[in-house]
N, CA, C and O of each residue as an XYZ file, in Angstrom:
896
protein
N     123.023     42.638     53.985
C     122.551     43.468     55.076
C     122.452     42.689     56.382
O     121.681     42.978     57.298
N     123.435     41.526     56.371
C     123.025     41.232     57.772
C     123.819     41.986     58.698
O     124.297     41.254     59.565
N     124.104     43.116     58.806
C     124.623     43.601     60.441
C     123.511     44.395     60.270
O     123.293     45.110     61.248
N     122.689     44.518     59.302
C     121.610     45.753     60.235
C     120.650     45.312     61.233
O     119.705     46.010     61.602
N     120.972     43.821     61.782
C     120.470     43.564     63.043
C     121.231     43.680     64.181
O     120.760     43.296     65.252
N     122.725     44.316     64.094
C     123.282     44.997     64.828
C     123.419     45.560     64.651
O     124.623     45.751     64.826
N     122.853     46.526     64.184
C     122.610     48.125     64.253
C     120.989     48.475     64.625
O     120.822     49.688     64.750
N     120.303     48.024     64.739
C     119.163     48.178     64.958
C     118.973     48.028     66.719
O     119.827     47.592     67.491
N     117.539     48.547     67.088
C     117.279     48.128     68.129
C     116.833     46.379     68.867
O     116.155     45.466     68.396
N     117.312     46.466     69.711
C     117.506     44.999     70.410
C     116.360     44.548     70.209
O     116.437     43.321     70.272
N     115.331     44.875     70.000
C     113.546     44.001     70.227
C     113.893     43.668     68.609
O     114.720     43.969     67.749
N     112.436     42.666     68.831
C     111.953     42.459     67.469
C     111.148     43.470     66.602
O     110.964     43.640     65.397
N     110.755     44.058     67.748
C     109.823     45.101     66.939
C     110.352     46.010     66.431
O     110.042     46.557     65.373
N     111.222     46.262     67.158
C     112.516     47.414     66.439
C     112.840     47.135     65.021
O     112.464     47.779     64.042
N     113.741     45.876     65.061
C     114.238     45.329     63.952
C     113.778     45.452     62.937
O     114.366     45.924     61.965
N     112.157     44.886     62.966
C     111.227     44.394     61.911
C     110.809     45.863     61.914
O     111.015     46.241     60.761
N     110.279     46.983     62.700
C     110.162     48.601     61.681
C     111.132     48.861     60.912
O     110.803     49.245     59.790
N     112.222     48.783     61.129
C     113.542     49.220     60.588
C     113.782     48.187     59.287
O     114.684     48.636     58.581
N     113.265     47.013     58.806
C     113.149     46.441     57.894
C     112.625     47.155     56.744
O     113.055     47.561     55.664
N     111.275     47.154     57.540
C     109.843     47.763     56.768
C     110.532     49.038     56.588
O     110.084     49.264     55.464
N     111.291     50.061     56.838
C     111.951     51.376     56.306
C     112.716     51.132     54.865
O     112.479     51.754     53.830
N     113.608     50.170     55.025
C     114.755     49.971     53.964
C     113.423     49.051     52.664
O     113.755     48.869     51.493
N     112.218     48.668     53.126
C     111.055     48.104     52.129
C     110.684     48.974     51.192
O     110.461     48.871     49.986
N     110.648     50.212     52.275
C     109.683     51.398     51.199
C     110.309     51.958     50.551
O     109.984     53.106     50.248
N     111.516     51.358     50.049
C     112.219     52.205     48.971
C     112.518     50.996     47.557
O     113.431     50.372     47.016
N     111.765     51.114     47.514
C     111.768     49.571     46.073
C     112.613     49.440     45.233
O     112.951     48.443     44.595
N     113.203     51.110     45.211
C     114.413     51.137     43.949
C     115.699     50.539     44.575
O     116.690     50.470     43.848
N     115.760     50.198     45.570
C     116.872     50.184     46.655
C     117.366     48.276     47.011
O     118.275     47.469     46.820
N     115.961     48.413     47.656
C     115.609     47.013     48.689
C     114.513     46.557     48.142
O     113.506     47.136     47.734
N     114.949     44.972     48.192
C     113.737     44.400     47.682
C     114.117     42.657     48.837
O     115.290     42.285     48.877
N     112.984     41.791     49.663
C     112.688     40.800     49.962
C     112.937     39.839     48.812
O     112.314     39.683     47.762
N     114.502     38.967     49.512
C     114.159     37.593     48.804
C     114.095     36.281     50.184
O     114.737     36.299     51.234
N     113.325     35.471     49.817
C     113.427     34.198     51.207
C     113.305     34.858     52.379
O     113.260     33.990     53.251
N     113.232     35.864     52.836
C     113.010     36.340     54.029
C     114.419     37.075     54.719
O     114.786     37.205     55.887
N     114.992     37.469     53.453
C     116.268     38.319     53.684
C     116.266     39.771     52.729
O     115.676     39.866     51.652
N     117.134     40.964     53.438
C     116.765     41.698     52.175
C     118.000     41.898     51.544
O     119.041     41.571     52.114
N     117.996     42.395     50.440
C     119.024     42.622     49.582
C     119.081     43.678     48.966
O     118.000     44.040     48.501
N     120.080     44.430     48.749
C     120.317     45.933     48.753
C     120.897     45.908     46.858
O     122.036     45.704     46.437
N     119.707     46.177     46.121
C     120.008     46.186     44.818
C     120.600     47.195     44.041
O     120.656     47.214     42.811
N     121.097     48.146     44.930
C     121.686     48.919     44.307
C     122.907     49.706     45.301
O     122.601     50.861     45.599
N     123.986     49.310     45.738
C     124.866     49.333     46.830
C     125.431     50.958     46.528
O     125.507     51.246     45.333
N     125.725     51.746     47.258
C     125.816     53.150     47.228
C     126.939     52.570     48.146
O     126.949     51.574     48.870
N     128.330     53.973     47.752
C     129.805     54.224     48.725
C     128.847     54.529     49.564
O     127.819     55.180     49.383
N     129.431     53.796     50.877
C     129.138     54.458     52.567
C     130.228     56.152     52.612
O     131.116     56.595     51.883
N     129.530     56.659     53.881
C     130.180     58.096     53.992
C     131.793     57.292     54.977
O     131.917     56.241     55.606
N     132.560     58.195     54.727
C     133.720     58.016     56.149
C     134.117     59.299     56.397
O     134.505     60.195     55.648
N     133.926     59.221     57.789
C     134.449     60.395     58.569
C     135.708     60.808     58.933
O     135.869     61.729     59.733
N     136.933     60.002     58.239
C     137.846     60.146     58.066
C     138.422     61.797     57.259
O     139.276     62.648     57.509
N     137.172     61.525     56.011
C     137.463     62.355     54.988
C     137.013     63.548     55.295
O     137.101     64.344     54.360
N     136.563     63.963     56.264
C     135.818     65.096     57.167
C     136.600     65.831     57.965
O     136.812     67.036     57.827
N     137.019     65.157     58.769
C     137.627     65.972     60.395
C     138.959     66.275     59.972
O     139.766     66.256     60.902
N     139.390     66.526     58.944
C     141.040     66.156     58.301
C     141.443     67.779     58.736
O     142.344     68.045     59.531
N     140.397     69.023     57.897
C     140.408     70.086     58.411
C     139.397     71.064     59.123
O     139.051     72.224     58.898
N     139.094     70.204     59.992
C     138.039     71.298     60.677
C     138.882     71.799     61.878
O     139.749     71.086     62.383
N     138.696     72.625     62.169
C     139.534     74.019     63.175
C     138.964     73.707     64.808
O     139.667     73.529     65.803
N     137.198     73.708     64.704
C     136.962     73.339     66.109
C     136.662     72.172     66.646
O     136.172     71.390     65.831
N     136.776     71.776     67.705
C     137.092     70.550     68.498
C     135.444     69.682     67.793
O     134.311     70.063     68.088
N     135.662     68.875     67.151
C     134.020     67.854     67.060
C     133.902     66.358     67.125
O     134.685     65.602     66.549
N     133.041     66.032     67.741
C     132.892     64.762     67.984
C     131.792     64.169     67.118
O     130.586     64.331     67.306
N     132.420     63.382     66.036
C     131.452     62.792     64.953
C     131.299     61.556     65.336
O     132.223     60.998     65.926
N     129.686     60.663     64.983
C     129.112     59.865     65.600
C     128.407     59.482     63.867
O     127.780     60.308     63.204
N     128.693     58.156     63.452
C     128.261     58.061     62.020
C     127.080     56.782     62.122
O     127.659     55.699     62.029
N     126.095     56.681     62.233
C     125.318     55.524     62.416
C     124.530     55.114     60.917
O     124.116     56.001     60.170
N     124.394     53.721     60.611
C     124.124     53.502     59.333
C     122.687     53.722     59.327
O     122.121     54.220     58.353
N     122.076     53.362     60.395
C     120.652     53.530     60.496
C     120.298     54.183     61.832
O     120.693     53.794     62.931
N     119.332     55.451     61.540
C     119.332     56.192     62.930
C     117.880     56.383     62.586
O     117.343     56.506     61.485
N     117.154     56.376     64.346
C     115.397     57.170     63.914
C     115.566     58.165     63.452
O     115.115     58.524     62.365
N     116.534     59.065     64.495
C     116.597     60.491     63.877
C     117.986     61.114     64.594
O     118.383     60.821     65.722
N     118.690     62.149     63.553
C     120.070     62.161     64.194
C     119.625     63.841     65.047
O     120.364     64.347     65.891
N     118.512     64.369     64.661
C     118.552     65.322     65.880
C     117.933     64.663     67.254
O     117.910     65.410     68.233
N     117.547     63.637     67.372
C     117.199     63.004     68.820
C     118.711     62.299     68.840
O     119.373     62.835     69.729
N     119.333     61.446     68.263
C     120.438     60.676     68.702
C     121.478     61.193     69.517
O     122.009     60.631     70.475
N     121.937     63.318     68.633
C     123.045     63.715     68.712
C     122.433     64.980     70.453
O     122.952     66.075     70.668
N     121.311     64.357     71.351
C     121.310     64.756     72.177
C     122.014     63.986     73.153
O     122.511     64.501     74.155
N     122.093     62.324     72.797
C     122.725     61.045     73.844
C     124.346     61.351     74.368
O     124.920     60.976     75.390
N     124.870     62.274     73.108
C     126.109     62.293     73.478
C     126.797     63.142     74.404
O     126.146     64.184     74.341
N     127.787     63.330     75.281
C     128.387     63.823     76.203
C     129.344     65.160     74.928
O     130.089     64.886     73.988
N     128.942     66.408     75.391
C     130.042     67.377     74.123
C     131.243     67.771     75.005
O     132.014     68.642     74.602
N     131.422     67.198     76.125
C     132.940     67.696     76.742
C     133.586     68.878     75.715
O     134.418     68.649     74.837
N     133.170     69.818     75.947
C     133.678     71.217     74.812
C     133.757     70.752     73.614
O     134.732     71.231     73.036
N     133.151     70.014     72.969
C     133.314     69.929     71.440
C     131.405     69.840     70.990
O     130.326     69.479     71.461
N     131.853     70.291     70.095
C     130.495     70.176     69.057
C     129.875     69.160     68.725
O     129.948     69.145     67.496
N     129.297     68.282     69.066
C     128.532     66.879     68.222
C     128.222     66.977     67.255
O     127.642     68.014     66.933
N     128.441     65.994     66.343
C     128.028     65.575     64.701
C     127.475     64.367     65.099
O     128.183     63.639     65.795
N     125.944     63.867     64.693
C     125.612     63.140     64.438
C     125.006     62.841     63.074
O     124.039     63.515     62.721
N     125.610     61.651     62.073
C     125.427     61.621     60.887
C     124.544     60.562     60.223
O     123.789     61.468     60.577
N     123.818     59.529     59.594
C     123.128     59.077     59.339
C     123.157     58.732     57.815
O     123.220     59.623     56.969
N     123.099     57.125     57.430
C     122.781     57.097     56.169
C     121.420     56.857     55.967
O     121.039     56.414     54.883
N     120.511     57.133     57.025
C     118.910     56.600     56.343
C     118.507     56.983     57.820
O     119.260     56.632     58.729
N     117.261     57.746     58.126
C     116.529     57.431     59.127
C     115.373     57.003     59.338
O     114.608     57.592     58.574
N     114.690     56.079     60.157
C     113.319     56.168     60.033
C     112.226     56.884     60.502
O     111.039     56.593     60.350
N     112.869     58.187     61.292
C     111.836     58.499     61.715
C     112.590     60.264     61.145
O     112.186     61.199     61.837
N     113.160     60.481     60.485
C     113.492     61.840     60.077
C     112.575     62.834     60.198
O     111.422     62.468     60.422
N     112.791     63.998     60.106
C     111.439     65.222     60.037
C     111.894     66.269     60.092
O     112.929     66.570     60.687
N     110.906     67.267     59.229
C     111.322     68.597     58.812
C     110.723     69.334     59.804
O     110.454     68.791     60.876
N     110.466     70.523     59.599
C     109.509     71.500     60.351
C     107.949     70.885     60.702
O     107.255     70.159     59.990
N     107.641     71.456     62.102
C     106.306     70.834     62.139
C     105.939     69.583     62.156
O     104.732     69.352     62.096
N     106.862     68.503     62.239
C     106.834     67.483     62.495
C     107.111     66.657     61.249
O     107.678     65.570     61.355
N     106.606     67.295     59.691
C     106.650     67.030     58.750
C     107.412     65.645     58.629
O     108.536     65.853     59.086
N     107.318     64.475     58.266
C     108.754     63.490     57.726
C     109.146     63.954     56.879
O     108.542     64.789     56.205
N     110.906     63.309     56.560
C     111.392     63.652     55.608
C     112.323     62.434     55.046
O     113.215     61.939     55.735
N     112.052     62.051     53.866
C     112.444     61.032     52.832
C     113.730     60.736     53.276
O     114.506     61.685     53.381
N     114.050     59.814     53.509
C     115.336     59.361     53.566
C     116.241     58.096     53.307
O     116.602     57.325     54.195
N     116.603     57.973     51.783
C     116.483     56.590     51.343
C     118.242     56.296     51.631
O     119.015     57.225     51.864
N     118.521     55.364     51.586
C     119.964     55.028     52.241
C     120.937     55.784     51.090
O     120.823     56.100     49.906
N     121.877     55.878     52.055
C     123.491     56.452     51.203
C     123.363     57.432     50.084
O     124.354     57.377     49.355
N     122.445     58.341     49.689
C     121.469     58.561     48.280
C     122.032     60.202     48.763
O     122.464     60.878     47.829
N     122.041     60.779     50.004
C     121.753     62.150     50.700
C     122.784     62.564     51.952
O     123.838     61.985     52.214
N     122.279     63.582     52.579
C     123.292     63.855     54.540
C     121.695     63.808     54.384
O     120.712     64.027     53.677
N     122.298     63.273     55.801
C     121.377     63.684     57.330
C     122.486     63.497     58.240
O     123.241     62.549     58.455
N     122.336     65.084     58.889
C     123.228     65.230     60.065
C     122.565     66.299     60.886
O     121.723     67.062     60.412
N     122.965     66.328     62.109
C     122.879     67.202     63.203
C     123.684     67.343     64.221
O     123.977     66.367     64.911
N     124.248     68.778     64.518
C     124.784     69.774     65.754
C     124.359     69.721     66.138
O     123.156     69.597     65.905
N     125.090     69.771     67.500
C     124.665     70.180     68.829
C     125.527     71.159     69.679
O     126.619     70.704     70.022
N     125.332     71.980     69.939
C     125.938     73.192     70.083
C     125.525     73.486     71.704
O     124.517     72.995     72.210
N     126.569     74.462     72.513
C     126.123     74.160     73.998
C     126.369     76.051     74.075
O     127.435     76.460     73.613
N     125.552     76.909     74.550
C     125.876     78.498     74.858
C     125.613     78.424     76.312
O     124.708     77.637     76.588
N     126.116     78.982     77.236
C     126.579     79.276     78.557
C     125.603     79.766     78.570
O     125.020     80.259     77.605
N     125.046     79.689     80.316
C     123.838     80.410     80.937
C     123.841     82.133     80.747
O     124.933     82.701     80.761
N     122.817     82.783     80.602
C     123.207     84.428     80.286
C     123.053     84.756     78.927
O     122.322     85.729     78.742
N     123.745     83.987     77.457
C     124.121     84.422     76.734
C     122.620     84.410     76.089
O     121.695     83.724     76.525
N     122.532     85.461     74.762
C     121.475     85.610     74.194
C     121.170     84.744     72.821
O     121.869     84.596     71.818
N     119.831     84.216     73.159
C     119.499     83.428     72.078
C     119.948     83.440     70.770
O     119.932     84.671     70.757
N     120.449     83.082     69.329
C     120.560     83.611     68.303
C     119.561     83.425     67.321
O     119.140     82.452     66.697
N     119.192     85.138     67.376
C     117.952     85.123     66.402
C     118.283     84.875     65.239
O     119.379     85.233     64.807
N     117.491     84.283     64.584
C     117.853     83.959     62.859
C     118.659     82.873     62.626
O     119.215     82.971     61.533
N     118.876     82.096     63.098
C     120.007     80.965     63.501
C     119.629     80.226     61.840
O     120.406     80.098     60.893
N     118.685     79.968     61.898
C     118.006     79.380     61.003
C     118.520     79.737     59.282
O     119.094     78.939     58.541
N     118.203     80.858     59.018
C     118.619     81.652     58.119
C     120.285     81.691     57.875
O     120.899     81.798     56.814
N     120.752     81.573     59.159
C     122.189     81.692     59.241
C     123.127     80.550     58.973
O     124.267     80.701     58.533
N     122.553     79.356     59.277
C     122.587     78.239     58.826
C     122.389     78.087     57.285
O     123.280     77.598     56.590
N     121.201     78.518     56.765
C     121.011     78.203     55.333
C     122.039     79.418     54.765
O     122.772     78.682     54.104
N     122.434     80.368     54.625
C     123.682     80.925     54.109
C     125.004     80.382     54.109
O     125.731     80.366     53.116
N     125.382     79.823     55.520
C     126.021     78.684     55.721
C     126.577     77.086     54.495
O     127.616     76.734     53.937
N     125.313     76.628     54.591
C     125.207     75.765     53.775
C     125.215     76.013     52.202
O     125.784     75.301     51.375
N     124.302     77.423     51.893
C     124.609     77.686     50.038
C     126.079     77.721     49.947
O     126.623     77.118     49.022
N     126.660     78.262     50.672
C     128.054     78.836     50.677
C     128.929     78.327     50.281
O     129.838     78.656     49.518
N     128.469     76.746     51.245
C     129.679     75.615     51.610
C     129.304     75.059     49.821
O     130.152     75.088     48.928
N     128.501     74.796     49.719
C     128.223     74.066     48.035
C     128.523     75.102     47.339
O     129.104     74.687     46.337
N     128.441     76.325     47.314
C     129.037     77.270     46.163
C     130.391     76.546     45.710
O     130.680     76.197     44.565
N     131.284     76.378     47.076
C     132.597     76.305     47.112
C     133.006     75.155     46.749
O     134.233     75.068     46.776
N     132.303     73.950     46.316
C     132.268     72.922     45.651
C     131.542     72.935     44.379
O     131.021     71.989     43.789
N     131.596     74.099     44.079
C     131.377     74.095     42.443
C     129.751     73.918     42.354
O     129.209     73.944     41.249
N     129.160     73.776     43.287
C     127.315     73.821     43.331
C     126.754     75.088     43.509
O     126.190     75.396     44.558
N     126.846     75.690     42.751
C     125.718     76.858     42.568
C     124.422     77.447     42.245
O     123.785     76.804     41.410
N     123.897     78.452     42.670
C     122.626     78.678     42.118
C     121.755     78.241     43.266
O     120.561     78.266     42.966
N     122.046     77.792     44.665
C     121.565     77.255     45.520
C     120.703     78.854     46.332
O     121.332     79.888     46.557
N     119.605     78.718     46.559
C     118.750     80.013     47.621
C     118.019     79.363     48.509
O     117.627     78.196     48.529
N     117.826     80.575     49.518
C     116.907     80.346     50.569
C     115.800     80.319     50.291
O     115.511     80.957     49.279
N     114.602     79.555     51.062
C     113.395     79.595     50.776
C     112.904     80.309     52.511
O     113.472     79.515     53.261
N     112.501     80.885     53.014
C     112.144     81.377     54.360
C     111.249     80.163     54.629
O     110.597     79.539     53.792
N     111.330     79.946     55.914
C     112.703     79.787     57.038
C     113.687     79.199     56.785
O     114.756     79.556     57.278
N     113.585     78.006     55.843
C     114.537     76.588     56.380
C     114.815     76.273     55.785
O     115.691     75.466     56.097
N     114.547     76.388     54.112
C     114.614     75.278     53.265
C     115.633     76.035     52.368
O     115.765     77.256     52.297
N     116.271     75.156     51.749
C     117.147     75.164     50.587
C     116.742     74.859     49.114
O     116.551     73.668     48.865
N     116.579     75.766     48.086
C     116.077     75.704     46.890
C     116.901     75.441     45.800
O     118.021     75.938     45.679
N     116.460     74.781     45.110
C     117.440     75.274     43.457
C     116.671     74.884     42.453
O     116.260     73.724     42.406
N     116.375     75.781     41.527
C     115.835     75.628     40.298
C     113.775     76.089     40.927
O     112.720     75.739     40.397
N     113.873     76.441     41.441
C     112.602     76.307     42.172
C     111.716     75.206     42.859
O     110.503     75.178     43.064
N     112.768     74.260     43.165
C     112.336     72.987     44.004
C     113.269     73.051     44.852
O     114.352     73.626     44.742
N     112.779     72.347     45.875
C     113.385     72.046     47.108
C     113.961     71.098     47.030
O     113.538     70.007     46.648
N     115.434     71.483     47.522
C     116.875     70.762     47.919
C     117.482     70.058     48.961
O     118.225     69.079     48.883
N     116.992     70.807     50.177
C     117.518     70.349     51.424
C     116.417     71.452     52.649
O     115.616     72.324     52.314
N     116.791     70.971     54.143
C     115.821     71.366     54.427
C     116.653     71.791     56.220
O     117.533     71.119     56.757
N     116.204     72.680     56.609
C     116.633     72.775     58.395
C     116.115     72.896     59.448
O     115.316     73.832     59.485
N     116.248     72.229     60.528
C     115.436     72.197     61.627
C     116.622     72.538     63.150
O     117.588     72.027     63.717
N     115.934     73.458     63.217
C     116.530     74.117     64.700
C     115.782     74.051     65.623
O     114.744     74.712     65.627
N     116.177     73.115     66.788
C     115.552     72.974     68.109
C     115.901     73.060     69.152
O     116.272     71.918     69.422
N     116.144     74.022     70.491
C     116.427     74.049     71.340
C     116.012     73.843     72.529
O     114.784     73.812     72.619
N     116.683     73.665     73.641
C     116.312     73.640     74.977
C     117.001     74.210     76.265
O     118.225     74.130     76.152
N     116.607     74.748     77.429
C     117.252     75.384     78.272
C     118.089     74.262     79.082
O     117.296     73.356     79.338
N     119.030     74.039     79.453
C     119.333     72.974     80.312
C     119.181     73.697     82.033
O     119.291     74.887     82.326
N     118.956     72.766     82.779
C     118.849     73.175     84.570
C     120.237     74.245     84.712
O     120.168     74.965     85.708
N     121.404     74.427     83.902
C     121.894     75.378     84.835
C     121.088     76.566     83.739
O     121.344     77.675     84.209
N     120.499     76.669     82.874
C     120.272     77.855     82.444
C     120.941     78.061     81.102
O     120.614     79.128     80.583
N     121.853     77.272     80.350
C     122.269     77.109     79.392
C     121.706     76.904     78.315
O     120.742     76.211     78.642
N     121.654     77.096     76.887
C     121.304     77.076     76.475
C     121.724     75.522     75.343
O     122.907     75.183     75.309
N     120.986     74.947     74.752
C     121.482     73.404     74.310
C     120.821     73.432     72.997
O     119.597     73.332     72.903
N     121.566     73.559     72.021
C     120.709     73.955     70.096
C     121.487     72.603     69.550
O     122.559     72.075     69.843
N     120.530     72.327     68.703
C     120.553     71.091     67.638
C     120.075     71.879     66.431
O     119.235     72.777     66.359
N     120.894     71.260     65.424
C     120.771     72.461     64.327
C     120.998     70.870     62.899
O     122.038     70.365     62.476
N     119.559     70.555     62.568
C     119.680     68.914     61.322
C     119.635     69.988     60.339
O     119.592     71.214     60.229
N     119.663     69.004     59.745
C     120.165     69.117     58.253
C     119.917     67.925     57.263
O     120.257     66.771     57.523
N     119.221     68.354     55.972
C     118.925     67.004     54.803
C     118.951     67.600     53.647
O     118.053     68.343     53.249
N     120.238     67.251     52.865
C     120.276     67.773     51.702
C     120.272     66.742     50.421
O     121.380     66.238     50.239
N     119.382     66.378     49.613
C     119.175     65.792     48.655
C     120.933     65.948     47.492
O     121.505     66.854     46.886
N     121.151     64.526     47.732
C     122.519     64.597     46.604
C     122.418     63.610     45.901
O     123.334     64.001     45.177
N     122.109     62.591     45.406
C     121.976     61.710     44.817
C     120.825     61.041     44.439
O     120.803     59.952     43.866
N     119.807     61.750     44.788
C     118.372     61.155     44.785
C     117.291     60.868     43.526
O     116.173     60.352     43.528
N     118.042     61.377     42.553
C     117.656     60.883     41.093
C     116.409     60.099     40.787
O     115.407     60.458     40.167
N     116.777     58.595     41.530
C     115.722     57.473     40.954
C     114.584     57.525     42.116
O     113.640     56.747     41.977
N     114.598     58.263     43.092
C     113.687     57.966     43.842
C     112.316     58.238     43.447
O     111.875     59.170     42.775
N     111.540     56.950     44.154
C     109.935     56.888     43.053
C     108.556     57.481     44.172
O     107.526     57.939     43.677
N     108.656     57.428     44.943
C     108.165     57.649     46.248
C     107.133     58.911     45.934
O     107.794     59.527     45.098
N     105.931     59.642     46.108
C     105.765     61.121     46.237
C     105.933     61.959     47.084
O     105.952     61.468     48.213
N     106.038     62.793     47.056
C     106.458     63.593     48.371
C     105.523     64.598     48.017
O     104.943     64.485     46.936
N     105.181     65.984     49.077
C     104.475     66.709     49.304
C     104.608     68.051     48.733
O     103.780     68.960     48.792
N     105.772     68.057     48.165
C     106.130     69.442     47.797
C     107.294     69.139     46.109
O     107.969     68.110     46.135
N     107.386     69.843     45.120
C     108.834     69.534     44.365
C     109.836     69.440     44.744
O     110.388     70.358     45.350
N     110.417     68.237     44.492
C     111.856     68.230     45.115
C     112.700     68.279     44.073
O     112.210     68.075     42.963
N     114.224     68.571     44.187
C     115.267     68.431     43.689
C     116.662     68.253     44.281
O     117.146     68.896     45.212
N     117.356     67.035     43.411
C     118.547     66.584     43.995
C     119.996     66.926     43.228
O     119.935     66.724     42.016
N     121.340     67.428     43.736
C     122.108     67.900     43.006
C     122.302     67.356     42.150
O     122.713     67.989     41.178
N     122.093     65.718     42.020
C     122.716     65.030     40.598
C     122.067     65.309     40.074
O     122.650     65.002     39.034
N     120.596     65.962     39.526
C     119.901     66.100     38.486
C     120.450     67.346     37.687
O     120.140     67.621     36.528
N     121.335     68.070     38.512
C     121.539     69.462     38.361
C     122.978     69.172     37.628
O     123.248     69.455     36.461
N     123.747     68.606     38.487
C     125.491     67.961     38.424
C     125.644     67.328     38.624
O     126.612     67.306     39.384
N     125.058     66.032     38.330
C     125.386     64.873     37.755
C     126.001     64.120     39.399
O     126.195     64.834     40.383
N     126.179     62.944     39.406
C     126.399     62.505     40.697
C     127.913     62.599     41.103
O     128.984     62.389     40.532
N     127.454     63.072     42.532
C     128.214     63.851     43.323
C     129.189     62.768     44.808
O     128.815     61.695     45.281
N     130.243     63.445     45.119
C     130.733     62.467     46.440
C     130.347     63.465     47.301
O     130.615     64.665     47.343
N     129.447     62.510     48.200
C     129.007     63.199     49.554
C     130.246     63.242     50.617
O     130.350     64.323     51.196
N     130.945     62.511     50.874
C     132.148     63.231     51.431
C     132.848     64.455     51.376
O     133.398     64.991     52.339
N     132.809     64.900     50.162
C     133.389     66.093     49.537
C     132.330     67.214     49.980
O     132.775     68.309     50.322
N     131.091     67.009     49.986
C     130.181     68.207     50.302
C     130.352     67.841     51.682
O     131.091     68.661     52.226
N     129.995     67.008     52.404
C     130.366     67.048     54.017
C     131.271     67.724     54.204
O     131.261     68.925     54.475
N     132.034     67.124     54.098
C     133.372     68.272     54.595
C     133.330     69.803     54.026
O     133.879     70.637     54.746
N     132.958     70.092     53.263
C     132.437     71.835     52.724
C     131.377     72.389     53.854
O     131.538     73.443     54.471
N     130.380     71.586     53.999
C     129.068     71.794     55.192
C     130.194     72.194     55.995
O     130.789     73.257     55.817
N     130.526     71.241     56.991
C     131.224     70.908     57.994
C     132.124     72.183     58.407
O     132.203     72.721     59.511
N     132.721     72.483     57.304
C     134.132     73.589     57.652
C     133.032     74.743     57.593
O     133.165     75.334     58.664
N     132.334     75.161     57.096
C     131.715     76.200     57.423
C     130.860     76.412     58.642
O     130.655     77.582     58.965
N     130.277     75.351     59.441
C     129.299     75.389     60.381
C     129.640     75.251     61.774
O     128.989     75.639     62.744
N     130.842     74.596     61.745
C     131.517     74.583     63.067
C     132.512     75.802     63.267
O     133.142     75.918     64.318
């Protein structure tokens, strides 16, 4: 793991939170001599295997470590294309309400749209909902089924929670409208020891472990 001090923020303090992130996952990372070591190495995503067929114009942005990819995927310029910002781990992730949300490296997505509607046009109600139909859809079509909505946001299966959505918008000065639309869907998350606040569930428990490339690109073609 030594480039994740080039990937991290320039301070020390940066660095050393972003340490302490990849710490709290014990099944993962563990401190030896004052280095860490990644005990259990997971395929990285490539965005290669993504954009091969998507139809509308997108600009994907893949960072190994992000606070959060719905704050990141506001930095970027969308010159008429859609932003993807993607993430193998964040530290500062979050669901609805501020909620955090678990995010242990290479294990899951975390991604977020950014979407731009012209001054005038009308908000889209239900976006939310529309999104999570979206997403069962795209995993139907990869052979993952049995996936439902939970109102508003969340993604269910088996009666635990799967994945989760957060829609946030803002008006820009000409009057436009500017939507970020994250996304965290549990795919590989099996060994994680951690508690969380609610039941969770991850597709490999369901179907066995999965290539997140292959569901990206299913997300992907449906949402853009």
């Amino acid at each position: 793991l030594d480039e994740l001090r080039e990937k991290a923020d320039e301070s020390v303090i940066g660095f050393n939170s972003q340490c302490q992130h990849l710490l709290s996952d014990p099944v993962q990372f563990e401190q030896q001599k004052g280095r860490l070591r990644w005990k259990t190495p997971q395929p990285l995503l490539n965005p290669d295997c993504w954009m091969e067929r998507l139809s509308a114009p997108v600009q994907t942005f893949l960072q190994e470590l992000d606070h959060s990819t719905n704050d990141s995927v506001r930095k970027y310029e969308l010159d008429g294309a859609i932003a993807v910002s993607v993430a193998e781990t964040q530290v500062s992730g979050r669901g609805r309400r501020g909620q955090p949300w678990a995010s242990p490296v290479a294990r899951n997505l975390y991604f977020s749209l950014r979407y731009q509607m012209q001054a005038g046009a009308a908000f889209p109600e239900g976006l939310s909902l529309a999104v999570g139909v979206a997403l069962a859809d795209a995993l139907t079509r990869v052979g993952l089924g049995g996936i439902y909505i939970k109102w508003p946001n969340d993604l269910y299966l088996k009666d635990r929670k799967l994945g989760g959505i957060l829609v946030e918008s803002r008006i820009r000065p000409d009057g436009a409208f500017d939507i970020v639309v994250g996304v965290g869907i549990n795919i590989n998350m099996n060994d994680y020891r951690l508690e969380l606040d609610q039941p969770w569930i991850s597709l490999s428990h369901v179907f066995g472990e999965q290539p997140r490339d292959v569901i990206m690109r299913s997300l992907l073609m449906q949402l853009v």
